[in-house]
SERO-4910 file (N, C-alpha, C, O; in steps of 0.05 Angstrom, whole numbers):
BEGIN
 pado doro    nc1    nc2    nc3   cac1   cac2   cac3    cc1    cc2    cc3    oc1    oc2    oc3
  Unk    A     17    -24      0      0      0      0     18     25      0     32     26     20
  Unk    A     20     42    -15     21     73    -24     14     95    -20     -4    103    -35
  Unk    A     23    113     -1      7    132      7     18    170     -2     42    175     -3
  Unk    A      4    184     -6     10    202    -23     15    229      4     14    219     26
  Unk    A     19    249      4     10    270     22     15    293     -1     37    297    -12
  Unk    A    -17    309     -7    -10    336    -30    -22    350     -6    -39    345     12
  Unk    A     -4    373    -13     -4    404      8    -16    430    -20     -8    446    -36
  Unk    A    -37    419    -11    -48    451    -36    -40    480    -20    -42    488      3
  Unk    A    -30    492    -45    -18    519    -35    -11    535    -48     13    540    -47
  Unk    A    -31    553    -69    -40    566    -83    -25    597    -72    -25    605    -49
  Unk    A    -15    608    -93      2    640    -90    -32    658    -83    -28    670    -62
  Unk    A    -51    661    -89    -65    682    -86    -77    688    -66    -97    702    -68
  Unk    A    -68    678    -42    -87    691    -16    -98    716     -6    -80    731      0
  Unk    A   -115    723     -3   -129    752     -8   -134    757     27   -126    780     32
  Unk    A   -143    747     49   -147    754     74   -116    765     84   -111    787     95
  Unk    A    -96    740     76    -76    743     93    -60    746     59    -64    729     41
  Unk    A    -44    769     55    -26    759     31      1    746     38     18    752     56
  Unk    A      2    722     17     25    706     17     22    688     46     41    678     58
  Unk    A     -3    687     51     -7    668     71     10    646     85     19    643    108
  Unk    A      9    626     57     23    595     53     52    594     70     60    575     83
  Unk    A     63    617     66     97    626     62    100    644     83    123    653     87
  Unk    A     76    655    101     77    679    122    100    663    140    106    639    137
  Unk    A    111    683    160    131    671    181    111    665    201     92    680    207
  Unk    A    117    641    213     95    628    234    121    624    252    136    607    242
  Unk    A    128    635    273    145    628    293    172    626    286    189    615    301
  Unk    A    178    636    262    209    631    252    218    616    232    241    610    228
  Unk    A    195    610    216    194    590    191    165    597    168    144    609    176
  Unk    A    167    591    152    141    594    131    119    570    145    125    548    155
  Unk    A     93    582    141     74    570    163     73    536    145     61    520    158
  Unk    A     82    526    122     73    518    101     96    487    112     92    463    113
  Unk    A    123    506    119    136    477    124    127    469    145    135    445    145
  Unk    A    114    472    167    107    459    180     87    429    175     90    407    184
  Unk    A     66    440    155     59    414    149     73    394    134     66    370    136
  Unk    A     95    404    116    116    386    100    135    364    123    139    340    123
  Unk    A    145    385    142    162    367    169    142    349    179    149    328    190
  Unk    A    116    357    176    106    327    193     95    318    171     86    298    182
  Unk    A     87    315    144     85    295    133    110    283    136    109    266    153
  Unk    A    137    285    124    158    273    125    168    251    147    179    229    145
  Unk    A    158    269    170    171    260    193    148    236    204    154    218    220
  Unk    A    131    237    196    106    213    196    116    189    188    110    169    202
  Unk    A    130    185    170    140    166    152    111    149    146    111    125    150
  Unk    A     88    163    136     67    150    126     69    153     96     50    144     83
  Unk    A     83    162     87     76    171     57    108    166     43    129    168     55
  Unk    A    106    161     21    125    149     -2    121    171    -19    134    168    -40
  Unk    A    106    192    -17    114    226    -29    106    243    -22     83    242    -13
  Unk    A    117    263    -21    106    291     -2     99    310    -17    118    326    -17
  Unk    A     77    320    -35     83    340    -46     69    365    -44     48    365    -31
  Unk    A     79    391    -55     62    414    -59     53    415    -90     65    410   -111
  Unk    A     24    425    -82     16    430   -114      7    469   -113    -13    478   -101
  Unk    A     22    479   -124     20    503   -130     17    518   -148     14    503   -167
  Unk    A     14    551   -159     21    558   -177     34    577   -177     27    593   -195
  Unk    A     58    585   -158     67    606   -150     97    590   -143    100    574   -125
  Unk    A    114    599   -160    143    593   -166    149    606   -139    171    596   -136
  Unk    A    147    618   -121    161    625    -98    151    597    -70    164    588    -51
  Unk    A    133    595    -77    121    571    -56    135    552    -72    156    565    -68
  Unk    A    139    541    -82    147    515    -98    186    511    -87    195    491    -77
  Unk    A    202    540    -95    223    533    -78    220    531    -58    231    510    -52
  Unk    A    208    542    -36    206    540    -12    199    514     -5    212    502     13
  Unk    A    180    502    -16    175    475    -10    193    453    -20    193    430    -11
  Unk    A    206    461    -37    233    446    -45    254    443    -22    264    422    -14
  Unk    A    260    472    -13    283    477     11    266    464     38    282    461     57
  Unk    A    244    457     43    238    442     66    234    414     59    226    401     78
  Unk    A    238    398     34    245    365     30    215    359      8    211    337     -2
  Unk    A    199    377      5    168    376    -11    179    374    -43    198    386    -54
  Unk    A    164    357    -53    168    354    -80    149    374    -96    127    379    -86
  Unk    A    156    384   -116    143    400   -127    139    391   -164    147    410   -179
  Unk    A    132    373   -173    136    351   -196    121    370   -224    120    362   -247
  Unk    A    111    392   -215     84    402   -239     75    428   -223     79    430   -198
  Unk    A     66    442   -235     62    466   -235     26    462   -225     22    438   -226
  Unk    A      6    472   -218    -19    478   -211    -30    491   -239    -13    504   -251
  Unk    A    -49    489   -249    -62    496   -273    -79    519   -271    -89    522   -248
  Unk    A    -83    531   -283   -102    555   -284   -122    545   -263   -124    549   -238
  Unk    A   -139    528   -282   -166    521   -273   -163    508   -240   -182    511   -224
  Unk    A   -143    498   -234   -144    502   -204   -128    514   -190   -116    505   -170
  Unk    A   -127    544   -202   -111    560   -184   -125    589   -172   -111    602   -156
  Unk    A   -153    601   -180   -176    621   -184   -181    608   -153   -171    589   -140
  Unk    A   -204    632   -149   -214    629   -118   -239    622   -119   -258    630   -105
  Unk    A   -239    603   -139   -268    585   -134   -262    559   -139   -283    546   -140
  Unk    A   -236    542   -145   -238    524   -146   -223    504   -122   -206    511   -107
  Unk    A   -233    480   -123   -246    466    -95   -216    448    -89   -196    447   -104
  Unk    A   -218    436    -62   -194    430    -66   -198    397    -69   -181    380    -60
  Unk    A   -223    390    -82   -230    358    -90   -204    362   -127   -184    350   -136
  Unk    A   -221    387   -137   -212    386   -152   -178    389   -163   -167    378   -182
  Unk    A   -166    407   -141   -142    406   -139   -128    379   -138   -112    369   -154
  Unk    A   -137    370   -114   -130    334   -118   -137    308   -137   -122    289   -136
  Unk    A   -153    309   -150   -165    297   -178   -143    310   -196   -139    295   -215
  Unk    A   -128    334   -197   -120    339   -214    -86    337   -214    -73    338   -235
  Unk    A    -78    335   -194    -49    323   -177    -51    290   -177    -30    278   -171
  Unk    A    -76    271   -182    -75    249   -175    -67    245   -213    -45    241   -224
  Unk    A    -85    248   -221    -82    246   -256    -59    256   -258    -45    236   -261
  Unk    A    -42    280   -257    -25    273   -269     -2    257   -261     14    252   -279
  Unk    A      5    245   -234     24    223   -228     15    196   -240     30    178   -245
  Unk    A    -11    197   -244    -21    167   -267    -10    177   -295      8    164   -305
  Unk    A    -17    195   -305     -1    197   -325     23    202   -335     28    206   -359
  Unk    A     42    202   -313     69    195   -312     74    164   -292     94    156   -279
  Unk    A     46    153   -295     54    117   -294     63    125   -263     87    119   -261
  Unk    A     52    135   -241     48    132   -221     25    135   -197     14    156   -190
  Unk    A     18    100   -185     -7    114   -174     -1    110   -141     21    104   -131
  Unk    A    -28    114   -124    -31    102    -93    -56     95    -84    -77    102    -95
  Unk    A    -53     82    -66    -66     65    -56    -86     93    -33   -110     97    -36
  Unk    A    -68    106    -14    -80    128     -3    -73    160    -11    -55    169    -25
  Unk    A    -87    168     -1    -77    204     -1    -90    219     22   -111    217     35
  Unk    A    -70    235     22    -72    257     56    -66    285     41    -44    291     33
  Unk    A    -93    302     40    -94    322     35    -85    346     62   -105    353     75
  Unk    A    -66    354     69    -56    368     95    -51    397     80    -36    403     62
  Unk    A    -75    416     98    -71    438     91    -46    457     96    -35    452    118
  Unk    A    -37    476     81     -9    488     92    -10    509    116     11    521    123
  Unk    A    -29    513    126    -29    522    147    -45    509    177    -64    516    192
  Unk    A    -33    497    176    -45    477    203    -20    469    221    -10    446    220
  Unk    A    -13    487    233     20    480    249      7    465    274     19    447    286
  Unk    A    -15    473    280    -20    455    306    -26    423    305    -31    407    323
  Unk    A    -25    419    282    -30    387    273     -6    365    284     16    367    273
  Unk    A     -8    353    296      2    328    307     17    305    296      2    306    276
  Unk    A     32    287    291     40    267    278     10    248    288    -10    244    274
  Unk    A     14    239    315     -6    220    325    -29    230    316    -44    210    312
  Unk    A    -41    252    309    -72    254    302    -68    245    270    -83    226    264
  Unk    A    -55    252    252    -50    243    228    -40    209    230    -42    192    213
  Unk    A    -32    207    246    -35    177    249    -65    157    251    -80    142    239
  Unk    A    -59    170    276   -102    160    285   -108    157    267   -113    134    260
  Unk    A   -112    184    248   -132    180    217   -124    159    198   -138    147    182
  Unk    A   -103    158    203   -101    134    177   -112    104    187   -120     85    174
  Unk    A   -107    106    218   -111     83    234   -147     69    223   -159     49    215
  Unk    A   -151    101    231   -177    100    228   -194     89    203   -213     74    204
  Unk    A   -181    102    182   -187    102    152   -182     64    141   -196     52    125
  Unk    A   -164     57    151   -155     28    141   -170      8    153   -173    -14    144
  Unk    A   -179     18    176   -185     -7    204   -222     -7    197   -241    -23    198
  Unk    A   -220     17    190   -255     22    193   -266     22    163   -288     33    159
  Unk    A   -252      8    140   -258     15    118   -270     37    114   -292     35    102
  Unk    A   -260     70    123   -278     90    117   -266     97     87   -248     85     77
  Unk    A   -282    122     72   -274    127     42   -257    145     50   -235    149     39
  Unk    A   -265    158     69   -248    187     84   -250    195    116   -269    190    130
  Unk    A   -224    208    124   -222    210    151   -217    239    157   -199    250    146
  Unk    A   -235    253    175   -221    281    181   -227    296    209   -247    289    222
  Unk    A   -215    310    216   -200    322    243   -234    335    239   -245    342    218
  Unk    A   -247    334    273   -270    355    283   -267    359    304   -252    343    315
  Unk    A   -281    383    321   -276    391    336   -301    398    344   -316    407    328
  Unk    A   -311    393    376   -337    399    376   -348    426    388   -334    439    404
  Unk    A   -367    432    381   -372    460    397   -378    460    411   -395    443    417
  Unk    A   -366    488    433   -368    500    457   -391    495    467   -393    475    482
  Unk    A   -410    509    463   -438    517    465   -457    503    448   -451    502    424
  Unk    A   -482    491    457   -501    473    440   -511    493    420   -525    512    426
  Unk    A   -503    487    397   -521    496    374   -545    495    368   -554    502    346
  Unk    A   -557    486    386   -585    479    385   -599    496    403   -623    500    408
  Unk    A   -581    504    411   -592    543    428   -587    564    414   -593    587    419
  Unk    A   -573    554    393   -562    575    384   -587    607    374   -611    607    372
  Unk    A   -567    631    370   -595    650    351   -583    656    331   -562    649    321
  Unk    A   -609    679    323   -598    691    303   -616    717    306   -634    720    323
  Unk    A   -607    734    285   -618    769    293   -631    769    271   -620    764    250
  Unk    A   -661    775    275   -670    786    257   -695    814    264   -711    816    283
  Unk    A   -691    832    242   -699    860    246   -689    862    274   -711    863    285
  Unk    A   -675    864    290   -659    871    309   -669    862    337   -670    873    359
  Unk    A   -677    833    326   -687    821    344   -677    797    352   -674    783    332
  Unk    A   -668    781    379   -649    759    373   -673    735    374   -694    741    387
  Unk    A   -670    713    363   -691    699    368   -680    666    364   -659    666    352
  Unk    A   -687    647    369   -674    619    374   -676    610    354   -698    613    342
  Unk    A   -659    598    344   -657    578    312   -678    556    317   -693    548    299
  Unk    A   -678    550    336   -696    524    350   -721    526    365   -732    505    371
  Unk    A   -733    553    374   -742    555    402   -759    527    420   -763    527    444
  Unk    A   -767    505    402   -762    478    428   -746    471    444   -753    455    461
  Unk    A   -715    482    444   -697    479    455   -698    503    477   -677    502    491
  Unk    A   -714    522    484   -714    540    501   -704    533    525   -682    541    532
  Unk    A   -721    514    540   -726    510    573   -699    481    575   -689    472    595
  Unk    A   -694    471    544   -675    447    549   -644    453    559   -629    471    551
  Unk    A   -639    433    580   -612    435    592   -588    431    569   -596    416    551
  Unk    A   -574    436    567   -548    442    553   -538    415    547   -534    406    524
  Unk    A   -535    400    574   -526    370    577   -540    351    571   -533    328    573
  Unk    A   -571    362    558   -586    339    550   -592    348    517   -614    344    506
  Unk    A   -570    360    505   -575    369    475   -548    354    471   -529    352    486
  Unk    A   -552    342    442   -536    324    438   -519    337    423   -529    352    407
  Unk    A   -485    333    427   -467    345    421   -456    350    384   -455    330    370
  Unk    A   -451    371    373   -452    373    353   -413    379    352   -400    387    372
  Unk    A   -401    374    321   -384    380    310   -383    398    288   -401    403    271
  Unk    A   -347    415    290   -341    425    253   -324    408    246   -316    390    261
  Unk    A   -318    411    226   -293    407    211   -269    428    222   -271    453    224
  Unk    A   -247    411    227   -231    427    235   -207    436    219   -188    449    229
  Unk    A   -208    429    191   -195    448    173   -171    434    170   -156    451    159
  Unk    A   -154    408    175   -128    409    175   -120    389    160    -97    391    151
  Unk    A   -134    368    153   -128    351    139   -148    329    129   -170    329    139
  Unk    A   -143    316    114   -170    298    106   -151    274     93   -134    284     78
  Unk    A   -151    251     95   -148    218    101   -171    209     68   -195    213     66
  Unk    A   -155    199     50   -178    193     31   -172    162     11   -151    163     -1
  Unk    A   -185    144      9   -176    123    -13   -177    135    -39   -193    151    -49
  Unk    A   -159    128    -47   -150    145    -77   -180    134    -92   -198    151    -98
  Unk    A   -183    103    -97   -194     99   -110   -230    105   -111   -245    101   -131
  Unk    A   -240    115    -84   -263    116    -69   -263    151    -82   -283    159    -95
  Unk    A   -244    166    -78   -243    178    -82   -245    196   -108   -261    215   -109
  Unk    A   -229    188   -127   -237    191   -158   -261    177   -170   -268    186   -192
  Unk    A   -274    160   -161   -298    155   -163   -321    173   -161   -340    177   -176
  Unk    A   -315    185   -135   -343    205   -127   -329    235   -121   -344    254   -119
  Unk    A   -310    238   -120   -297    267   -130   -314    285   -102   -326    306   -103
  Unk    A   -307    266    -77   -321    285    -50   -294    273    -32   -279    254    -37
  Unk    A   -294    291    -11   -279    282      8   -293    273     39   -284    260     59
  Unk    A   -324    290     32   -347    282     57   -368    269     48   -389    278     39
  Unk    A   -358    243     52   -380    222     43   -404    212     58   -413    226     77
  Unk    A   -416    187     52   -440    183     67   -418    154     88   -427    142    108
  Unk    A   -394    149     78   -387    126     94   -349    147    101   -327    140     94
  Unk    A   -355    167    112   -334    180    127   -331    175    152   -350    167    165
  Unk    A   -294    179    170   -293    179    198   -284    207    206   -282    227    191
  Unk    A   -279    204    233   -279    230    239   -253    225    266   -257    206    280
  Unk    A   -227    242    273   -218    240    292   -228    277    318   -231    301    315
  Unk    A   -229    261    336   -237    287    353   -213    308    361   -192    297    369
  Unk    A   -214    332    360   -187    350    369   -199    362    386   -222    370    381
  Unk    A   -181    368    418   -189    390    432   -184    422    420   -169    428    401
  Unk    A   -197    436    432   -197    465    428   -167    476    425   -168    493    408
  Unk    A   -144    474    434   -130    475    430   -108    456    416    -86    451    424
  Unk    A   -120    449    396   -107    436    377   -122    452    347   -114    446    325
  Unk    A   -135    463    350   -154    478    330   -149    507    333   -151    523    351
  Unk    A   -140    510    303   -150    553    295   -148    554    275   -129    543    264
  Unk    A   -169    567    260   -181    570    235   -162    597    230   -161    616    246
  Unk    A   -148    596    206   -135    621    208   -129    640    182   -112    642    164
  Unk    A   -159    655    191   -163    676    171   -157    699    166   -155    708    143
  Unk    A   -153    710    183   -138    744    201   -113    733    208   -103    711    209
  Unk    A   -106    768    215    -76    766    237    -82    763    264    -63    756    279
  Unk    A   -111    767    275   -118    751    307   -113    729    306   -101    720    326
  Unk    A   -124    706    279   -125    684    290   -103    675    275   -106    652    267
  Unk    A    -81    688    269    -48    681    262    -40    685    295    -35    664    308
  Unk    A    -39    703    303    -27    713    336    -43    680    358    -28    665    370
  Unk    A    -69    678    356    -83    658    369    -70    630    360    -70    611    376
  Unk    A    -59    629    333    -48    603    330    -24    604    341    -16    583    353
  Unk    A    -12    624    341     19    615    351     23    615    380     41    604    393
  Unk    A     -1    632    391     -2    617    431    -10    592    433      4    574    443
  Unk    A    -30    590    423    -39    562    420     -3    536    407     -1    512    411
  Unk    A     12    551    396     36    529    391     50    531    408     66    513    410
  Unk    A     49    550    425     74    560    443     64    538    459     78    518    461
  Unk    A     36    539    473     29    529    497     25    498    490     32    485    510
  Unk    A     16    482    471     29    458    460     56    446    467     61    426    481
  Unk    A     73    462    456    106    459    465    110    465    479    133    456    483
  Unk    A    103    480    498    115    493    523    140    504    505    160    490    502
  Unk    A    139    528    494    148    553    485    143    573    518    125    573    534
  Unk    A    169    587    515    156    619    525    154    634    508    145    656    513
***
């Protein structure tokens, strides 16, 4: 069995510019996920798929293969990253190379773990799932949740009014960092959230969605306090 790891990591980031490549604690936030695919020793290739000749050395100088360039059509800010991967998988078949798995690991996820990327594959092989991915559950029951309308707050649910917190059944997100997939399950249905998916659980601090420079600053306490950094 063959396992792949592609790091999509597209030059055009518009929240954060040059996102992929920003300095995260003294390094580009990007090698971080390359050192732990590598250092996983789950995968027989590591690569970045890009379209930005400055990410591509960089992922070269941290051990990432960089084999092909990223194509127009998946390089715009509407295209998906099923499709990015369908399109990194074809062309290693068409240079007469395939796998058995693939681990899509986003380039900015420094809080990601070897052992949680392990789990998942644990998970993915043991449990015949099609796909495996990191969630995290929420704080607060969503099932209280509101919302404002005409300036009024009012319950998404209001049967849930008078219900205790501890008797609303616990909900998950997706926690953004990676996704666990059978190649072949995969090019078949061209989804990564299927109807026969697993899921590994992350505490709150193993999780930050990181769209701003708050939640760049919130990721790197959150790494400090992981490592015991000062």
């Amino acid at each position: 069995m063959k396992s792949i790891a592609i790091i999509p990591a597209r030059g055009g980031s518009k929240r954060i510019p040059r996102k992929n490549i920003s300095n995260f604690l003294g390094k580009p936030i990007i090698a971080y996920s390359i050192e732990l695919a590598l250092k996983s020793g789950l995968f027989a290739e590591v690569m970045v798929s890009t379209d930005d000749e400055e990410i591509a050395t960089i992922a070269r100088q941290y051990g990432a293969k960089v084999p092909f360039m990223r194509s127009e059509a998946t390089a715009d800010d509407f295209a998906t990253t099923a499709a990015v991967l369908e399109e990194v998988l074809n062309n290693y078949k068409t240079e007469g190379e395939t796998f058995d798995f693939g681990c899509c690991i986003y380039p900015t996820a420094p809080l990601l773990k070897i052992s949680t990327i392990t789990e998942g594959f644990k998970l993915l092989t043991t449990n015949q799932f099609d796909t495996v991915f990191p969630v995290q559950k929420y704080s607060y029951p969503i099932w209280r949740s509101l919302k404002l309308q005409d300036g009024k707050a009012k319950l998404n649910w209001p049967e849930n009014l008078n219900s205790r917190s501890q008797d609303l059944p616990s909900a998950f997100h997706d926690a953004g960092q990676f996704y666990w997939f059978r190649v072949d399950k995969f090019m078949s249905q061209k989804a990564l959230f299927t109807e026969n998916s697993g899921a590994v659980t992350l505490e709150e601090l193993e999780v930050q969605d990181i769209d701003n420079l708050t939640d760049w600053k919130l990721a790197e306490l959150k790494y400090k306090l992981i490592h015991n950094l000062a």
